[in-house]
TIMI-2910 file (N, C-alpha, C, CB; in pm, 1 decimal, decimal comma, always signed):
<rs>
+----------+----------+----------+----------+----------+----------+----------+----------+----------+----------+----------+----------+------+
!      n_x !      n_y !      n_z !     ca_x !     ca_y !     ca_z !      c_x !      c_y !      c_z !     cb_x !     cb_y !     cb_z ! resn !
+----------+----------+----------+----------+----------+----------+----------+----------+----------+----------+----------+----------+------+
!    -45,3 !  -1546,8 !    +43,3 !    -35,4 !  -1496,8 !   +179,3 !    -81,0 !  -1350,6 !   +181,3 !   +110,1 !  -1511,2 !   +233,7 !  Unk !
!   -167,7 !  -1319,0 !   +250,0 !   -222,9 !  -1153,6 !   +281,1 !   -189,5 !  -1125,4 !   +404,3 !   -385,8 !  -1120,5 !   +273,4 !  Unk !
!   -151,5 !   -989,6 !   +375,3 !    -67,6 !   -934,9 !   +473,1 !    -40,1 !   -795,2 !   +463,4 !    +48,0 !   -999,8 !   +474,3 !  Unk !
!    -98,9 !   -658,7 !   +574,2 !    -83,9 !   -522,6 !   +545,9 !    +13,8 !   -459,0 !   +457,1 !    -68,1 !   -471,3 !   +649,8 !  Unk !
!     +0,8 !   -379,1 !   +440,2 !   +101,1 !   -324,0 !   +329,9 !   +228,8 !   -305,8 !   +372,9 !    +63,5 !   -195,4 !   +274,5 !  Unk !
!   +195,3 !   -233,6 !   +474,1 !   +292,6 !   -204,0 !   +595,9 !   +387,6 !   -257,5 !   +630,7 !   +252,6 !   -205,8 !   +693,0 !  Unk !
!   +349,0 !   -396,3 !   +635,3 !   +466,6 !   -480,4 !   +642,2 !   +606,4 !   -559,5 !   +563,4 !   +415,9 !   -544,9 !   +674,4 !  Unk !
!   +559,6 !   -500,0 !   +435,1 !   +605,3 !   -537,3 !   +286,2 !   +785,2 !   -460,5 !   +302,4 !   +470,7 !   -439,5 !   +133,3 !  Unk !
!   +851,7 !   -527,7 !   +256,8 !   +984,7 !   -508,4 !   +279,2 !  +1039,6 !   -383,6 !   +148,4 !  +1061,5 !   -673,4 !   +272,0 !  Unk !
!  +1099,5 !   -292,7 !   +125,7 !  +1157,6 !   -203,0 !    +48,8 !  +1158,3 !   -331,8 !    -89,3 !  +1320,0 !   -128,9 !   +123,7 !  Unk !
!  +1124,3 !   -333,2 !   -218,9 !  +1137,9 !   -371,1 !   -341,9 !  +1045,6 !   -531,8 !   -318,3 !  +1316,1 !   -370,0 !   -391,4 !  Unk !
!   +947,7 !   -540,8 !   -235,3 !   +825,6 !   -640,5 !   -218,8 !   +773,6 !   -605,4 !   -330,0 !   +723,1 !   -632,0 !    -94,3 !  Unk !
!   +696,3 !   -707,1 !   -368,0 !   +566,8 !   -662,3 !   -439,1 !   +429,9 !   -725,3 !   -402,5 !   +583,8 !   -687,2 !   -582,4 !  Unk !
!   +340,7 !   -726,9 !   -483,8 !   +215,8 !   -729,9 !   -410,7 !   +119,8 !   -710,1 !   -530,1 !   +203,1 !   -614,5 !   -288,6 !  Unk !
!    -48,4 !   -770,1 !   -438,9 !   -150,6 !   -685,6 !   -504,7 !   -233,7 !   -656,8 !   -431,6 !   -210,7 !   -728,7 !   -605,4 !  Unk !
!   -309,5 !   -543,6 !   -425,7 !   -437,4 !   -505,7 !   -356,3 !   -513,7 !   -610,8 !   -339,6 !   -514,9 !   -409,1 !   -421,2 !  Unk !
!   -598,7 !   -633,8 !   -217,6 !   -661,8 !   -786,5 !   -219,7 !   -747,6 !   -691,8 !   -134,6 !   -576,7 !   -956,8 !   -155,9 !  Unk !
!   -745,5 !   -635,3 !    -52,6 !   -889,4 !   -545,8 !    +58,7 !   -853,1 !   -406,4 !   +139,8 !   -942,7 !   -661,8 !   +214,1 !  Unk !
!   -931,9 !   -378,4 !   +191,7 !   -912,5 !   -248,7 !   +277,5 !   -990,9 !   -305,4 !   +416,4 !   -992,4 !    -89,5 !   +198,4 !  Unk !
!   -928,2 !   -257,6 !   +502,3 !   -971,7 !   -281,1 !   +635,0 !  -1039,4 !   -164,9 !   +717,9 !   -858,5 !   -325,9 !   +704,4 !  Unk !
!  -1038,7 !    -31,7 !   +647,5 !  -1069,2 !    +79,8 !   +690,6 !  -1222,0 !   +108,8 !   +621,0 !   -951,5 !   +178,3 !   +658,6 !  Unk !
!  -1293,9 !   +131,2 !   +617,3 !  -1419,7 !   +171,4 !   +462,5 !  -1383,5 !   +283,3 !   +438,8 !  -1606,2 !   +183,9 !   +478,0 !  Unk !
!  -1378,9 !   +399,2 !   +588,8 !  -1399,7 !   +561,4 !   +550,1 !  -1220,6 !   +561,7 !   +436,3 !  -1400,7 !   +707,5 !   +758,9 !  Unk !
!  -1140,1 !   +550,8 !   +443,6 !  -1018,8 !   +544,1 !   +426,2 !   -995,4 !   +454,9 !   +287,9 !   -958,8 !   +493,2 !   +553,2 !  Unk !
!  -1069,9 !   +347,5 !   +256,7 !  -1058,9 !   +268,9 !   +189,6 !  -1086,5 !   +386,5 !    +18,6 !  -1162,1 !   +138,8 !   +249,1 !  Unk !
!  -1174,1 !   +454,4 !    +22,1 !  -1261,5 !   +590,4 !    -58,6 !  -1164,6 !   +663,4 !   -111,3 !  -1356,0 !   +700,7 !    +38,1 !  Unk !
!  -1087,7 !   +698,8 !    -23,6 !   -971,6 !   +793,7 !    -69,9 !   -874,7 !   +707,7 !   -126,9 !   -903,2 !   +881,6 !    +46,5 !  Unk !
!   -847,6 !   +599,7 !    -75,3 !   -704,6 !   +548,6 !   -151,7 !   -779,2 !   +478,2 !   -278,7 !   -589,5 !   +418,6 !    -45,5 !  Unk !
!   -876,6 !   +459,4 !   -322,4 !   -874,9 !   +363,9 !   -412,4 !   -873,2 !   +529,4 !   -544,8 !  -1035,3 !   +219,8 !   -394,6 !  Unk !
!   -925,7 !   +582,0 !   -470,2 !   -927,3 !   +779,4 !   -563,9 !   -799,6 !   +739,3 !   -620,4 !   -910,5 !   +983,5 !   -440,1 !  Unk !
!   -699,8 !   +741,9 !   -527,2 !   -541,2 !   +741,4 !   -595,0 !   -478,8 !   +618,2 !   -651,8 !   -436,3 !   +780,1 !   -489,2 !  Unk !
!   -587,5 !   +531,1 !   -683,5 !   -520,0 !   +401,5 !   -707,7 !   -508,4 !   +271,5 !   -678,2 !   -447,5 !   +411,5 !   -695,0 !  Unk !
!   -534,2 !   +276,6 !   -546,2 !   -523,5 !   +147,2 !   -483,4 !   -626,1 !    +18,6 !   -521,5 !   -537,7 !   +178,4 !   -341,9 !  Unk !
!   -707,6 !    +39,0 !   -634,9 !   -793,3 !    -42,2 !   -647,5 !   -754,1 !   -242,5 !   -614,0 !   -832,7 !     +6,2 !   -791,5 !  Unk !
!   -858,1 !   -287,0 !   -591,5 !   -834,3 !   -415,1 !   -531,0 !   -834,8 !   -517,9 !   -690,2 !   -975,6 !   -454,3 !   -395,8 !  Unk !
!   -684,9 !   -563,6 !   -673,7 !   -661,5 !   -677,3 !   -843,5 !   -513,5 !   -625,3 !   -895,7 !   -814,4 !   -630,9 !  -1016,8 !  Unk !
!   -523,1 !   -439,3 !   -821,7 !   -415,1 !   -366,4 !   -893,5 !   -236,6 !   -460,6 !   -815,8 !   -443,9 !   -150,5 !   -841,2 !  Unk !
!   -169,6 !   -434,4 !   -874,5 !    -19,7 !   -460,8 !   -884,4 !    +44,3 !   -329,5 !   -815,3 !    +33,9 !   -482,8 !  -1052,0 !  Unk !
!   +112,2 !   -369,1 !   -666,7 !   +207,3 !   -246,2 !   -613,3 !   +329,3 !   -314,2 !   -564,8 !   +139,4 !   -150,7 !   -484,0 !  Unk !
!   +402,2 !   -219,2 !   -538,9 !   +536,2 !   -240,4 !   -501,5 !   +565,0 !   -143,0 !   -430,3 !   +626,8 !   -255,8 !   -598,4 !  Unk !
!   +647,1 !   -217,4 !   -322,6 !   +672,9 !    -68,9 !   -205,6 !   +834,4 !    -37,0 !   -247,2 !   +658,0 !   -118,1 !    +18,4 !  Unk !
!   +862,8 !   +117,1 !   -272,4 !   +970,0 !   +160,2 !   -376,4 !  +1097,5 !   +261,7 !   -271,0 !   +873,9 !   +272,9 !   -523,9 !  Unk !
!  +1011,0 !   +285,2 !   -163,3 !  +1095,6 !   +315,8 !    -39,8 !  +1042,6 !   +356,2 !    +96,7 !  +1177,1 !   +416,7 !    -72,8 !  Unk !
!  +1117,2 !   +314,5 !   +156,9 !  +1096,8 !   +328,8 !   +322,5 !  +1151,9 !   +425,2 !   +410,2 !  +1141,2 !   +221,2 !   +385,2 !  Unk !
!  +1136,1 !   +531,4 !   +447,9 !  +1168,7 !   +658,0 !   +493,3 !  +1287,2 !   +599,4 !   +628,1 !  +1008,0 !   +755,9 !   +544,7 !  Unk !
!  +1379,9 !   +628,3 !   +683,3 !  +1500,5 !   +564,8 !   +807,8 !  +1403,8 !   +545,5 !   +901,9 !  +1642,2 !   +675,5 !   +876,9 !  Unk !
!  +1303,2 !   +614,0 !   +954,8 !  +1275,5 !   +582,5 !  +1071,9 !  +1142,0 !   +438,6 !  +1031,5 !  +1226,3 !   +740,0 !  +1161,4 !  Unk !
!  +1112,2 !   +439,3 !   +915,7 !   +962,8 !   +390,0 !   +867,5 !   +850,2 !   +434,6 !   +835,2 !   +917,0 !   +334,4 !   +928,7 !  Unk !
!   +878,6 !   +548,5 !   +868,2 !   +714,4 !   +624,1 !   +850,7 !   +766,5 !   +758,8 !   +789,1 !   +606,3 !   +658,5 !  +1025,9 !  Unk !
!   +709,1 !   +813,6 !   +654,7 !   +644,8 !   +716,4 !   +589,2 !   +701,3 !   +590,7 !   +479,7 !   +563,8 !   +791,8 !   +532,2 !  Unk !
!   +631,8 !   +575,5 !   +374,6 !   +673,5 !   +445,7 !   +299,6 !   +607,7 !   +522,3 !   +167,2 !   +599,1 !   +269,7 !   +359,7 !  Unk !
!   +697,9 !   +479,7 !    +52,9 !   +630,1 !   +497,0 !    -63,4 !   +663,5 !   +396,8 !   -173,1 !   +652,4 !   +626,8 !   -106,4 !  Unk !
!   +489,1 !   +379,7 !   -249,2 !   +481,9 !   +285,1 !   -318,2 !   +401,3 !   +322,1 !   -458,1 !   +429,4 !   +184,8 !   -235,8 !  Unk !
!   +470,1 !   +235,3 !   -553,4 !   +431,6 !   +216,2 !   -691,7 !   +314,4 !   +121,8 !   -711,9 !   +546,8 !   +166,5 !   -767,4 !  Unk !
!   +197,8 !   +209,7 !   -748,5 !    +94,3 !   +175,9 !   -794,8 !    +14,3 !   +258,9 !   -912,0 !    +33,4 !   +161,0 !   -691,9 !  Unk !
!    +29,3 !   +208,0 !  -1067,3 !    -72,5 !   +251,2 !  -1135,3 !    -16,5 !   +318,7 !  -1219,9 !   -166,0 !   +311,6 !  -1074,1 !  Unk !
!   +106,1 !   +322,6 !  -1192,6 !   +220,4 !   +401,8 !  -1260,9 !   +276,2 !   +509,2 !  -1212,3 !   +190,0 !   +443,2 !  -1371,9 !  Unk !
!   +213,5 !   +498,8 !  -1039,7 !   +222,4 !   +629,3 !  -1006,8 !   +337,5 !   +590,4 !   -829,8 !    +23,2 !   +711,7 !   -994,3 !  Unk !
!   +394,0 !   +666,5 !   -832,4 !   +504,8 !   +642,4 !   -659,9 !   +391,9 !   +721,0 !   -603,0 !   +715,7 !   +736,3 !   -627,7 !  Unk !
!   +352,0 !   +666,7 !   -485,8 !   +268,2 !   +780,8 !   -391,3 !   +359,8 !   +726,7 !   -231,6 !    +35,2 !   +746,4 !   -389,6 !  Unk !
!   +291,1 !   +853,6 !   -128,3 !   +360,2 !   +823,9 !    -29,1 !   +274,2 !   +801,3 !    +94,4 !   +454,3 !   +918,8 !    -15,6 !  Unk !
!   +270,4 !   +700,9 !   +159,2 !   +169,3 !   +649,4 !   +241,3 !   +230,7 !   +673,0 !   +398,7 !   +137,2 !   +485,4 !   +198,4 !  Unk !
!   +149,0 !   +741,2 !   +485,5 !   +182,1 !   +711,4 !   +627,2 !   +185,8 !   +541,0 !   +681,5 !    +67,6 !   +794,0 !   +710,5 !  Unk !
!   +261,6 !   +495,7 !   +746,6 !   +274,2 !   +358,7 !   +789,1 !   +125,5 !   +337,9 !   +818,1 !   +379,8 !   +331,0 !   +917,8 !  Unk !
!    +24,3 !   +443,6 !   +905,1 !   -125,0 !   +411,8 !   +971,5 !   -196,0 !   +384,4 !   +829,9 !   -208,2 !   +559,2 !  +1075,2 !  Unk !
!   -182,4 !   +442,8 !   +729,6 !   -291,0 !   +442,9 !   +622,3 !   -212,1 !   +318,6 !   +503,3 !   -317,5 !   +634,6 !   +547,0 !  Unk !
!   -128,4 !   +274,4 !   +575,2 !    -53,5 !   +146,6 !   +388,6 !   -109,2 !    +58,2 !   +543,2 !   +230,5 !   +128,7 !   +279,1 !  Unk !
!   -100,1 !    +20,0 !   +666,8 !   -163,2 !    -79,4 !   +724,5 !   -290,2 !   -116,4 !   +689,6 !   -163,0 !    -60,4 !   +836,0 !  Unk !
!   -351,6 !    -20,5 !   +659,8 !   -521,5 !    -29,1 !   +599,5 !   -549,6 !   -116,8 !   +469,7 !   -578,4 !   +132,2 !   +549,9 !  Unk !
!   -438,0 !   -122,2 !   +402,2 !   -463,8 !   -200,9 !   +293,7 !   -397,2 !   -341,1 !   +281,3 !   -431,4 !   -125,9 !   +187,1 !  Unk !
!   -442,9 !   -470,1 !   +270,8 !   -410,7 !   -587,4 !   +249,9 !   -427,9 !   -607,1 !    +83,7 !   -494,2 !   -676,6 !   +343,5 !  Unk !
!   -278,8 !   -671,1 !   +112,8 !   -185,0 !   -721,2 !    +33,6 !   -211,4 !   -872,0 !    +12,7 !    -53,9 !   -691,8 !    +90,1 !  Unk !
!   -217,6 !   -914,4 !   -146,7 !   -175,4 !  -1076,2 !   -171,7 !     -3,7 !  -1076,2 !   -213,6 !   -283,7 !  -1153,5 !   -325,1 !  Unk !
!    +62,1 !  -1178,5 !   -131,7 !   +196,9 !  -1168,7 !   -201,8 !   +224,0 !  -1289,5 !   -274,4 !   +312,4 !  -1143,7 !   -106,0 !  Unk !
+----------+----------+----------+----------+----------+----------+----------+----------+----------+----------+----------+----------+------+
</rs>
């Protein structure tokens, strides 16, 4: 099932499967996000925005607009 990142529940996991953005897609794969890689979303800020997730060995912290950009296989 693919499905934005965004939507991934606190201790989901996942893998990179696409980017829906191109310009945007450039920068996150810089930090990791490559498509095959293994993430996990590691926390969710009270209101939702933002969200941060484990990828690569690394916690990064994603605005809700920019982890929507990336599809998820779960």
């Amino acid at each position: 099932m693919k499905k934005p990142l965004g939507e991934l529940h606190k201790g989901q996991k996942g893998r990179v499967d696409s980017f829906n953005d191109k310009q945007l897609s450039l920068r996150l794969m810089e930090m990791g996000f490559l498509p095959g890689e293994d993430i996990q979303v590691s926390h969710i800020a009270p209101m939702g925005d933002p969200i941060a997730v484990s990828v690569f060995g690394y916690i990064i912290s994603l605005r809700l607009e920019e982890a929507n950009t990336i599809i998820v296989e779960c």
